[in-house]
C-alpha positions as CSV (number, residue, x, y, z in Angstrom):
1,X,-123.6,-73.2,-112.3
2,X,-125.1,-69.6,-111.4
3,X,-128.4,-71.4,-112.2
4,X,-128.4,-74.3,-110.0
5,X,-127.0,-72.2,-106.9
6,X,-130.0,-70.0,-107.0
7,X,-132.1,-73.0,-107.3
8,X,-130.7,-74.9,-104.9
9,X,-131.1,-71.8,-102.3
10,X,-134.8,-71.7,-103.1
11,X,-135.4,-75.0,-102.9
12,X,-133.8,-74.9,-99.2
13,X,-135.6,-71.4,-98.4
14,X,-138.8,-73.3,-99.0
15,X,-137.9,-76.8,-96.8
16,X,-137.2,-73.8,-94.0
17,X,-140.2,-72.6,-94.4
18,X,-141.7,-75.6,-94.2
19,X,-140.1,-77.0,-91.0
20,X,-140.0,-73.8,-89.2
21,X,-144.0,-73.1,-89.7
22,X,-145.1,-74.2,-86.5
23,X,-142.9,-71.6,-84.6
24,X,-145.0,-68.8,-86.5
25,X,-148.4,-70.7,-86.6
26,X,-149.8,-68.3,-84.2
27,X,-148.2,-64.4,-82.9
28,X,-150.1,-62.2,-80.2
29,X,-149.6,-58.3,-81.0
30,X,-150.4,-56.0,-77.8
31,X,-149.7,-52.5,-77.3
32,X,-146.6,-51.5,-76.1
33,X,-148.4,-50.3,-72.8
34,X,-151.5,-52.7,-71.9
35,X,-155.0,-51.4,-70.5
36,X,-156.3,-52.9,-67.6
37,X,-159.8,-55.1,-68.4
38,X,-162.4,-53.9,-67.3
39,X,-163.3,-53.9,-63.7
40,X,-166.5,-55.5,-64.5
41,X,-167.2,-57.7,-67.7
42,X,-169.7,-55.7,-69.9
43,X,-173.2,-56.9,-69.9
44,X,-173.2,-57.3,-74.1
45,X,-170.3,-58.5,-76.4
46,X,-170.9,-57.8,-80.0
47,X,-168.9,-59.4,-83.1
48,X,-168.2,-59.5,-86.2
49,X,-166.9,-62.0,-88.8
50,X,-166.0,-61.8,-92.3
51,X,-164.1,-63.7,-94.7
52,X,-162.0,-61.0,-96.1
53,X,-161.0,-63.5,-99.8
54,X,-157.5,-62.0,-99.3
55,X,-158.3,-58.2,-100.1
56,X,-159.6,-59.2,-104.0
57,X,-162.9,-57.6,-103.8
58,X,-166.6,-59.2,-104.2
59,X,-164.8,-60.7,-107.6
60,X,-162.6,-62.5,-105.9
61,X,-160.3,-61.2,-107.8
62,X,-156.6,-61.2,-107.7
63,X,-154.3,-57.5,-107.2
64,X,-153.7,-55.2,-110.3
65,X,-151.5,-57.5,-112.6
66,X,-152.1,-60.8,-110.7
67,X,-149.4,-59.6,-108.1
68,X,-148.9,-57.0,-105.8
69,X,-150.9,-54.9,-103.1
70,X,-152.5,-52.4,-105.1
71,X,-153.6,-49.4,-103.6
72,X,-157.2,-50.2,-104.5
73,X,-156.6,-53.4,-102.1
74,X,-155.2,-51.1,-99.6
75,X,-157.8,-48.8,-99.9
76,X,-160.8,-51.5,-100.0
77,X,-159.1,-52.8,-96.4
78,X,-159.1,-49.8,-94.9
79,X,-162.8,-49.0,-96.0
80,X,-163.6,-52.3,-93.8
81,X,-161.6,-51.1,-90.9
82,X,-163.5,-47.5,-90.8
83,X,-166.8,-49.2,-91.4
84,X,-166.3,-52.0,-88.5
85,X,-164.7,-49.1,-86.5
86,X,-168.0,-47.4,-86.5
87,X,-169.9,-50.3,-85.3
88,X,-169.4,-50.6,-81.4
89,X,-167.5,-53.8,-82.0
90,X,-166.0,-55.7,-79.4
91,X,-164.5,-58.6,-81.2
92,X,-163.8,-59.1,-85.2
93,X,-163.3,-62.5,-86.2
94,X,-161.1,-62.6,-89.9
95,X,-160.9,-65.6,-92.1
96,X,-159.0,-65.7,-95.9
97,X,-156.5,-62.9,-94.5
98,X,-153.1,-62.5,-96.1
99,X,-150.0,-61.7,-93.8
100,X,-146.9,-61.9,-95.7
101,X,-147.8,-63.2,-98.8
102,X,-146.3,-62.2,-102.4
103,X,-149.5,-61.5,-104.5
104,X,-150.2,-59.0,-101.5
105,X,-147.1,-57.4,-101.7
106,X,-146.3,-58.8,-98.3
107,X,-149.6,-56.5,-97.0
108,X,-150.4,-57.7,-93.3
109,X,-154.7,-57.3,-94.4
110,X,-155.0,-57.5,-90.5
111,X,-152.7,-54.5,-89.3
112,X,-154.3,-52.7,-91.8
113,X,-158.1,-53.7,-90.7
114,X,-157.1,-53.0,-87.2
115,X,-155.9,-49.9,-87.5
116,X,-158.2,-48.6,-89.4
117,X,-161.3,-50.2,-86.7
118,X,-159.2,-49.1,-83.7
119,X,-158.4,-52.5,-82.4
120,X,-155.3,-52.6,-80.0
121,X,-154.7,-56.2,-80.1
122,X,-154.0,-58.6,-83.1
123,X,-153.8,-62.2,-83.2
124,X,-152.4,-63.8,-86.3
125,X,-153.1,-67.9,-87.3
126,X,-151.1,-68.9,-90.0
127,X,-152.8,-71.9,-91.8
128,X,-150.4,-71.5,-94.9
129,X,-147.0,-70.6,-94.1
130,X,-144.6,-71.6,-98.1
131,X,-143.6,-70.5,-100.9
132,X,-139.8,-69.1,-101.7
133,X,-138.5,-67.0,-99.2
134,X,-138.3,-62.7,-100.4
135,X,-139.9,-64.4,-103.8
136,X,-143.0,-65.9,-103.6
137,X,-143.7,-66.1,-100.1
138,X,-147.2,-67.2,-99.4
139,X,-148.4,-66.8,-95.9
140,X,-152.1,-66.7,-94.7
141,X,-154.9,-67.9,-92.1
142,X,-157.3,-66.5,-89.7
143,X,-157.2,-63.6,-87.4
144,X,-158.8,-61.8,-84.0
145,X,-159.0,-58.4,-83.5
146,X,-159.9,-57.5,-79.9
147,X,-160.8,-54.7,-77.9
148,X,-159.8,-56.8,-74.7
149,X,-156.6,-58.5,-73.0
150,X,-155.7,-61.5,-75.0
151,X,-154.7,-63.9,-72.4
152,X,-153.4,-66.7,-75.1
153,X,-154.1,-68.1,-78.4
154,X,-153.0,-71.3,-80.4
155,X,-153.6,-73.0,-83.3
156,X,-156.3,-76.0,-83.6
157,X,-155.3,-78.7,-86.1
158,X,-158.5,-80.0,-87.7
159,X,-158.5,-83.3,-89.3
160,X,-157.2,-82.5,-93.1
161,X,-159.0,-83.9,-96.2
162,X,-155.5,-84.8,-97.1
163,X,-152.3,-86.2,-95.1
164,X,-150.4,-84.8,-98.1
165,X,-151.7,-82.4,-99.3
166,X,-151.5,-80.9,-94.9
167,X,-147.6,-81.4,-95.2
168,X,-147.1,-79.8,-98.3
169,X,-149.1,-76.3,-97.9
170,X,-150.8,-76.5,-95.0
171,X,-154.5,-77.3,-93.7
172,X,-158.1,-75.0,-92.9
173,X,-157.1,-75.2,-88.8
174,X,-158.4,-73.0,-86.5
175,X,-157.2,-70.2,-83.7
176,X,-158.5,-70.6,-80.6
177,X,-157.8,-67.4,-78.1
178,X,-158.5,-66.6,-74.6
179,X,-160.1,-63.1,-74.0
180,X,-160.5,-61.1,-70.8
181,X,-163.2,-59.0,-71.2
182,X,-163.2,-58.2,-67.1
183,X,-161.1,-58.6,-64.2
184,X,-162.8,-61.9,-63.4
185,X,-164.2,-63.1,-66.4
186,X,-162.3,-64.5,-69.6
187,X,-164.1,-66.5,-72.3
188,X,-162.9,-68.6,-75.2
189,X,-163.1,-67.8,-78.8
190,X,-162.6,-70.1,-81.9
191,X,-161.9,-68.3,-85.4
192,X,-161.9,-70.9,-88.6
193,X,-161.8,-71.6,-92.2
194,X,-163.2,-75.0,-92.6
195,X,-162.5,-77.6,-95.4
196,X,-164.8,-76.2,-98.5
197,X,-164.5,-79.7,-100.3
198,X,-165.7,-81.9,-98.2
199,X,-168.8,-82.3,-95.3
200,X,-167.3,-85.2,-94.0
201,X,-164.4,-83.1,-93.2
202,X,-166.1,-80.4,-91.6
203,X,-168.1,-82.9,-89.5
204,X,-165.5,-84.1,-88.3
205,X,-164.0,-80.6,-87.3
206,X,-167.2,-80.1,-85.6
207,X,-167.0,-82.7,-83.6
208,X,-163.5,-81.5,-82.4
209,X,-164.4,-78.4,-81.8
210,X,-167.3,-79.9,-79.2
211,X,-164.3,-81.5,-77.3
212,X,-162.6,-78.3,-77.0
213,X,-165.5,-76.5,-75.8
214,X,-166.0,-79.6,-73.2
215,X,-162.8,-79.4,-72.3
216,X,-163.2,-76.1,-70.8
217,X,-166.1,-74.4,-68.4
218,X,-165.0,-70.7,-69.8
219,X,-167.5,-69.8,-72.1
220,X,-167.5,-70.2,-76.1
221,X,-167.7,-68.0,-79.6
222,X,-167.2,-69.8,-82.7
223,X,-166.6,-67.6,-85.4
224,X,-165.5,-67.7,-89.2
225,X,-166.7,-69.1,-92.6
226,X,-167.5,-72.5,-91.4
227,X,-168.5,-73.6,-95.6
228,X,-171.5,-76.0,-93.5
229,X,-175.5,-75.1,-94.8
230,X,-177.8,-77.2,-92.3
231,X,-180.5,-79.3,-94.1
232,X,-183.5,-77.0,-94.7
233,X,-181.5,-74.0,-96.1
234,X,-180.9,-74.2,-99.6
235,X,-177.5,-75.7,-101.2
236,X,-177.1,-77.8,-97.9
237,X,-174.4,-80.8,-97.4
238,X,-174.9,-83.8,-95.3
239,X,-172.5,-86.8,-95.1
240,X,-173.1,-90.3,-96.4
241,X,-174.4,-91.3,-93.2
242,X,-176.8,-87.7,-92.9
243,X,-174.4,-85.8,-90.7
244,X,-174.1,-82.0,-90.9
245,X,-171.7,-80.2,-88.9
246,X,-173.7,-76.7,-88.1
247,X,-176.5,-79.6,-87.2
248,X,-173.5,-81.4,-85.1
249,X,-172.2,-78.1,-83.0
250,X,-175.6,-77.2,-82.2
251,X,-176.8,-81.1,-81.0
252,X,-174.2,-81.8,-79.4
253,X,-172.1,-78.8,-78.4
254,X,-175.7,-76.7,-77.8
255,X,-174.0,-74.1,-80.1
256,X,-177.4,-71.2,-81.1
257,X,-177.6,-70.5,-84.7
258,X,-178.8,-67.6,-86.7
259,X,-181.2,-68.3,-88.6
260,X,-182.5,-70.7,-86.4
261,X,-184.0,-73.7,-87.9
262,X,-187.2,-73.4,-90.8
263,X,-186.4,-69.2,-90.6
264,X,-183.5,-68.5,-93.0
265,X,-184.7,-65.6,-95.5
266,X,-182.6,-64.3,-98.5
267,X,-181.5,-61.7,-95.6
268,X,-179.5,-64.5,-93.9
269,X,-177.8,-65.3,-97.4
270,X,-173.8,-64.6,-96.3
271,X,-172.1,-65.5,-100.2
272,X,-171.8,-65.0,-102.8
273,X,-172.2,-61.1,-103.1
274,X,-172.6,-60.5,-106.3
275,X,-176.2,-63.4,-106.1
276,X,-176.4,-64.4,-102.2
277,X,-177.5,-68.3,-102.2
278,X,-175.8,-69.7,-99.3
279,X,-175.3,-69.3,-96.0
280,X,-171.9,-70.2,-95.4
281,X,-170.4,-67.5,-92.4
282,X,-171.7,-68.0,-88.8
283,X,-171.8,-66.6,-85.5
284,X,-172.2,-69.5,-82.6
285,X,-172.7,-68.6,-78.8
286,X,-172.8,-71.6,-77.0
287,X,-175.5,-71.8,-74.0
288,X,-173.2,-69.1,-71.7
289,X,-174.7,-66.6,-73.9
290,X,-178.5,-65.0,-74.8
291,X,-178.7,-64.0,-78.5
292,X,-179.7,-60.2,-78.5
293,X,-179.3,-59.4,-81.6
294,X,-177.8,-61.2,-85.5
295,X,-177.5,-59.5,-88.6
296,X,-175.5,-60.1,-91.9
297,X,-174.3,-56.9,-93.0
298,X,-175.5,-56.2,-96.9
299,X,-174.3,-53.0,-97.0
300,X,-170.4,-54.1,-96.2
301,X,-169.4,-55.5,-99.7
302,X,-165.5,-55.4,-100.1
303,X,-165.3,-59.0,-100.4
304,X,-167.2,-62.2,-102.2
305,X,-168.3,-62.9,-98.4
306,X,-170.8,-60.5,-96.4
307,X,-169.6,-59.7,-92.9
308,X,-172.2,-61.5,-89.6
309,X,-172.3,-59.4,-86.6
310,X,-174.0,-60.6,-83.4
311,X,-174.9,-59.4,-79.6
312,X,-174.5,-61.8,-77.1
313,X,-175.0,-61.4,-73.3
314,X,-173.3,-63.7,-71.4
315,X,-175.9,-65.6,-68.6
């Protein structure tokens, strides 16, 4: 009887979970007293992104024991935060980033990140929110770390590989956030996960993600692990039909790419660390911005991803 109480109270912890998700798809932290921005936007924004793989190391693997924050993971966040901290970083995008989940030990990977860097304002995505409440609670998704007033943020629901497979665990969406780098000047920044299974998928994300940058004159930063090579670059992906989504946002959303086209070198490889053959993680200005500077960062290895930083000077 004991047996099928606790079941049946786990079984209804999850379902909560489940249909409360939305209401924590997407949190704003701020410090308790905000800074004014800027009088003046600053002439040069540089960014980061990197696909942290949930704190397991270049691996990818899991905690000490399969479970669990270990204080190697702790450690091996922290080491990120110090090392972006020392950057001059405006903005750090955060894809694969665990918030509340179990085999973290309930770690929040972007608190610890942030601190660490010195970033005052957090902005948490949830794309998986399950599991069994103070069990096994799985909860993780994308993240912003700014150096600016966040104005807003929300999530983006891409089109999912699978209907079911969306309402049972969730879906690769994306966090879309409003920055104001100056008094008069805000600009728009998308951080994503995209679908890793499927090109058709990620075109099709790409082709949302023109509509929200048409949808709005502020200008645009897409940002994250975007799982899309271009033809030309090895291990590329087209559709059935020849279709590429990093091809897609640059066509038709005039999104700039690092590499640009024909000049990819082993340099430009973002993943894996341990043999770098594909170039997965992306920085995109749209046409507000001049490209002063790209770089992946080789020497940054705490995950099985290799953070991209770029300069951008708005027009």
């Amino acid at each position: 009887m004991l047996a099928l109480s606790v079941g049946g109270a786990l079984v209804i912890g999850s379902l909560f979970l489940r249909i409360t998700e939305k209401a924590r798809a997407v949190s704003i932290e701020k410090p308790e007293i905000e800074p004014e921005p800027p009088s003046r936007a600053p002439e040069s924004l540089r960014v980061v992104t990197y696909n942290l793989s949930h704190g397991r190391g270049p691996g990818g693997k899991r905690a000490e024991g399969g479970r669990g924050a270990s204080s190697e993971m702790l450690e091996r966040l922290e080491r990120v935060g110090e090392q972006f901290g020392t950057l001059g970083l405006d903005l750090i995008a955060l894809q694969s980033v665990d918030f509340d989940s179990w085999r973290s030990g309930g770690l929040d990977q972007a608190e610890v990140v942030a601190r660490a860097a010195g970033f005052p304002y957090i902005v948490r995505q949830r794309n998986v929110d399950t599991g069994i409440p103070f069990f096994r609670r799985v909860a993780h998704g994308n993240a912003l770390l700014s150096r600016f007033p966040v104005v807003e943020a929300a999530r983006v629901e891409f089109s999912p590989l699978s209907n079911w497979e969306k309402a049972r665990s969730g879906n690769p969406d994306g966090l879309l956030v409003t920055v104001r780098i100056g008094a008069d000047r805000d600009i728009r920044v998308l951080v994503t996960k995209l679908e890793s299974r499927s090109e058709e998928v990620r075109v099709r994300a790409a082709g949302e993600i023109v509509s929200l940058q048409r949808a709005s004159r502020l200008p645009m930063l897409v940002m994250g692990t975007l799982n899309s090579t271009p033809p030309g670059f090895p291990m590329s992906q087209t559709t059935a039909s020849g279709q590429n989504a990093i091809e897609l946002l640059e066509s038709f959303g005039g999104f700039q790419r690092r590499p640009a086209r024909g000049q990819a070198t082993w340099h430009d490889f973002t993943a894996p660390t341990g043999g770098p053959r594909r170039i997965v993680d992306w920085v995109l200005p749209d046409r507000s911005w001049t490209v002063q500077h790209h770089q992946v960062l080789r020497e940054i290895q705490e995950s099985d991803h290799f953070p991209v930083m770029g300069t951008f000077r708005l027009r």
